[in-house]
VOPAGU-2260 file (C-alpha; in pm, 1 decimal, decimal comma):
REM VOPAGU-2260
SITE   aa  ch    i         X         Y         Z
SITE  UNK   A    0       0,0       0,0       0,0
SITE  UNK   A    1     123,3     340,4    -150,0
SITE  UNK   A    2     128,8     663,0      34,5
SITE  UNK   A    3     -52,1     971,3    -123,9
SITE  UNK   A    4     173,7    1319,7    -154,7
SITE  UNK   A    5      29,8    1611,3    -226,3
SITE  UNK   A    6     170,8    1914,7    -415,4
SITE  UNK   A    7      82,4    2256,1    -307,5
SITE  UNK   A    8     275,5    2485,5    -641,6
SITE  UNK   A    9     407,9    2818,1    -603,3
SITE  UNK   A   10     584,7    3038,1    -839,1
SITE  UNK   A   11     910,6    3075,7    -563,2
SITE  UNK   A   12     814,6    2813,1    -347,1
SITE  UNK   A   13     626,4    2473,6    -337,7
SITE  UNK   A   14     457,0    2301,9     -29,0
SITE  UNK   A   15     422,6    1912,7     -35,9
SITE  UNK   A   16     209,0    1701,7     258,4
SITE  UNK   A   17     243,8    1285,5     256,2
SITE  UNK   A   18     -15,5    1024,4     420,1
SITE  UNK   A   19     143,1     796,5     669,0
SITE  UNK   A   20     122,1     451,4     477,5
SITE  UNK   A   21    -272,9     342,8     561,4
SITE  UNK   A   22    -372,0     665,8     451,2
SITE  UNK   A   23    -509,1     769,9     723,0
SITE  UNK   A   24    -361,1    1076,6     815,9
SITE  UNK   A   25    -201,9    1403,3     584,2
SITE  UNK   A   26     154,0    1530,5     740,9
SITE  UNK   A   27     301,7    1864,4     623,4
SITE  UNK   A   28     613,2    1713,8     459,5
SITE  UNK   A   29     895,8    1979,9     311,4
SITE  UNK   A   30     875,6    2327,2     168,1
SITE  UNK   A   31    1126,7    2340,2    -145,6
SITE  UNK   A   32    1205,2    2527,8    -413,7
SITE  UNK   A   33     965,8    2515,2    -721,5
SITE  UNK   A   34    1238,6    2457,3    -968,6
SITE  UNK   A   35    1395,7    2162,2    -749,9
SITE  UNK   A   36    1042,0    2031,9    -737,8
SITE  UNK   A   37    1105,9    1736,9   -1003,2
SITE  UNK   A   38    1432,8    1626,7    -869,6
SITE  UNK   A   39    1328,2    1633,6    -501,5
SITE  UNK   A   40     976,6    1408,5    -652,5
SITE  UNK   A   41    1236,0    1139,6    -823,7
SITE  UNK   A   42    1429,3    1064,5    -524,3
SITE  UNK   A   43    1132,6    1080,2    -243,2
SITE  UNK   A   44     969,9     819,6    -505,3
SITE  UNK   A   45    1263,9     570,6    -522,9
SITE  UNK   A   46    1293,7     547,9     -92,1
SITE  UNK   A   47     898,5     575,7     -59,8
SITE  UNK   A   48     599,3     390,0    -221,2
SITE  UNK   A   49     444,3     663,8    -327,3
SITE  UNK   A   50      73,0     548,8    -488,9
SITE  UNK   A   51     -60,2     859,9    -555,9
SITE  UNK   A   52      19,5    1241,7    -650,1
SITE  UNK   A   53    -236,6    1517,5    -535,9
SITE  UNK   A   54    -206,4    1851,6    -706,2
SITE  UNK   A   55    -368,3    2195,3    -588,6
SITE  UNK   A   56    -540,4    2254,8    -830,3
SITE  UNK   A   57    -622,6    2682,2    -842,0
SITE  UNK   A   58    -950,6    2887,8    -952,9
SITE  UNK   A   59   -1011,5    3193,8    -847,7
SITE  UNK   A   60   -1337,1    3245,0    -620,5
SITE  UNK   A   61   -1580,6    3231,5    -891,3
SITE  UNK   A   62   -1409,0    2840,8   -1002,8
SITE  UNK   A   63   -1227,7    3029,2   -1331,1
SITE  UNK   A   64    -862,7    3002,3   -1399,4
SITE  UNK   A   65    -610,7    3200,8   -1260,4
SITE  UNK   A   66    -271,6    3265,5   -1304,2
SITE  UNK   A   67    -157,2    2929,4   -1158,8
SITE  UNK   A   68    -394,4    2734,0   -1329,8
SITE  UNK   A   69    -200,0    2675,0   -1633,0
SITE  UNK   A   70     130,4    2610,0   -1447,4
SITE  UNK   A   71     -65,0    2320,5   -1232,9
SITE  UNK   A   72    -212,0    2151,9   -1571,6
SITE  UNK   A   73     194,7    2179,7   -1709,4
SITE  UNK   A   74     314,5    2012,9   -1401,7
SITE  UNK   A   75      59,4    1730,6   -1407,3
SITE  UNK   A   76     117,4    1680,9   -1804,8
SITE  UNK   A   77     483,9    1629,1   -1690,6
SITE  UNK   A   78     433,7    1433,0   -1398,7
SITE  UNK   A   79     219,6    1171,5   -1576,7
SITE  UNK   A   80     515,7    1155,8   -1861,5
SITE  UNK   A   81     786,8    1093,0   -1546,6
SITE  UNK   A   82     605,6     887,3   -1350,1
SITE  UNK   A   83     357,2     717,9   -1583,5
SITE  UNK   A   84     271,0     447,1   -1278,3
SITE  UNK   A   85     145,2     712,1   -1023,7
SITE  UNK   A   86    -196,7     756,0    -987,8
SITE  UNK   A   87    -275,5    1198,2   -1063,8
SITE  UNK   A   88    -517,4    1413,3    -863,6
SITE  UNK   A   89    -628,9    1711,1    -916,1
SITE  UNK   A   90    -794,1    1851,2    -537,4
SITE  UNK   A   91    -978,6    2243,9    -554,7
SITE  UNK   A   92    -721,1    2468,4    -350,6
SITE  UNK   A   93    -925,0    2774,7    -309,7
SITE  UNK   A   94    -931,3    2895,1      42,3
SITE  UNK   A   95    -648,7    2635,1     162,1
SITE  UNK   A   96    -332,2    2942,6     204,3
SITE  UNK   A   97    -642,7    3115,3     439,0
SITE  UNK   A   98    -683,9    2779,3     619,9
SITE  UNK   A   99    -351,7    2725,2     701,6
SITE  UNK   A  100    -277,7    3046,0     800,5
SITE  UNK   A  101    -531,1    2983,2    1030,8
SITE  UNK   A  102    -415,7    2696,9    1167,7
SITE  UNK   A  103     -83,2    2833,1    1203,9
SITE  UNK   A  104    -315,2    3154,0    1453,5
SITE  UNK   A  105    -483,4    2887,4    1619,3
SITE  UNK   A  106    -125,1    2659,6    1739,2
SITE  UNK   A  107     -13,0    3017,8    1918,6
SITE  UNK   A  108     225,9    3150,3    1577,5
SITE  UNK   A  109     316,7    3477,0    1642,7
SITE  UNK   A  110     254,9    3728,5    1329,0
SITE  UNK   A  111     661,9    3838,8    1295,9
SITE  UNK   A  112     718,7    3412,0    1331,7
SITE  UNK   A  113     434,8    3381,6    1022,7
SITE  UNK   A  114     565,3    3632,2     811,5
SITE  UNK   A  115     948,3    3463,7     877,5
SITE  UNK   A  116     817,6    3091,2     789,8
SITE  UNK   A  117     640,8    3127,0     503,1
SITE  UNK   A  118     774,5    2789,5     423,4
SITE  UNK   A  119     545,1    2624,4     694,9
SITE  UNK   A  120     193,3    2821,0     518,2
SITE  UNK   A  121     291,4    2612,2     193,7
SITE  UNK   A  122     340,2    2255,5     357,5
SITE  UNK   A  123      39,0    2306,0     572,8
SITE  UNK   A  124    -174,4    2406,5     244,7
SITE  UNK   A  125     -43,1    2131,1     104,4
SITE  UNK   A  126    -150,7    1894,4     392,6
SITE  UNK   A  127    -512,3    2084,7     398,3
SITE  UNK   A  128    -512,6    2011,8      41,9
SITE  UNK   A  129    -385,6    1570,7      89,2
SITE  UNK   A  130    -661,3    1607,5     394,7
SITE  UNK   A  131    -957,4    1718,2     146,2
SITE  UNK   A  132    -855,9    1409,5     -83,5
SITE  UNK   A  133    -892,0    1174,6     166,7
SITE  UNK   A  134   -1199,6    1265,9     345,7
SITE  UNK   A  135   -1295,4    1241,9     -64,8
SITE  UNK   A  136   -1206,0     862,3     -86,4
């Protein structure tokens, strides 16, 4: 049995969440660099049985494309070519930066530690964003 990852993509930065191995639960994984995204996918896949890859997938508020939109639909296009056994997802993001920000208010983060870990508001989305798939299964 296969974990799940999900893939939270930013222009600068990209969040990714994995499921422990029954699936059960989403973990904020690792924050990385969007243009290491690839490489860092490739080696996570050949030390973990990774079944599944969940993109964010972003509209704007009224469910039309936005600026990310075709950057998501790129990445998946490559993603299937690379890793042609993995299973692709695509999960609604809207709302999920809000939500984790949240999250990160409601476990005590104080604003000047929010606005210095940025990284941790992409991971989280990205777990918010594994955590809608599953409660979708």
């Amino acid at each position: 049995m296969g974990r799940v990852i999900a893939i939270d993509l930013g222009t600068k930065r990209t969040g990714l969440a994995v499921t422990d191995v029954l699936k059960i639960t989403a973990n904020p994984l690792e924050t990385i660099e969007t243009s290491k995204l690839v490489d860092y996918l490739t080696q996570y896949f050949q030390k973990e049985d990774v079944e599944t890859i969940v993109l964010g997938y972003p509209k704007s508020l009224d469910g039309t494309d936005n600026q990310m939109t075709p950057r998501v639909i790129s990445l998946k296009s490559r993603l299937s070519k690379l890793f042609p056994e993995k299973k692709l997802v695509l999960v609604d993001e809207r709302y999920t930066s809000k939500m984790a920000m949240q999250s990160m208010i409601a476990m005590g983060s104080k604003k000047k530690d929010r606005k210095e870990k940025a990284g941790n508001l992409d991971k989280i989305s990205a777990a918010i964003i594994l955590q809608t798939y599953l409660e979708q299964l």
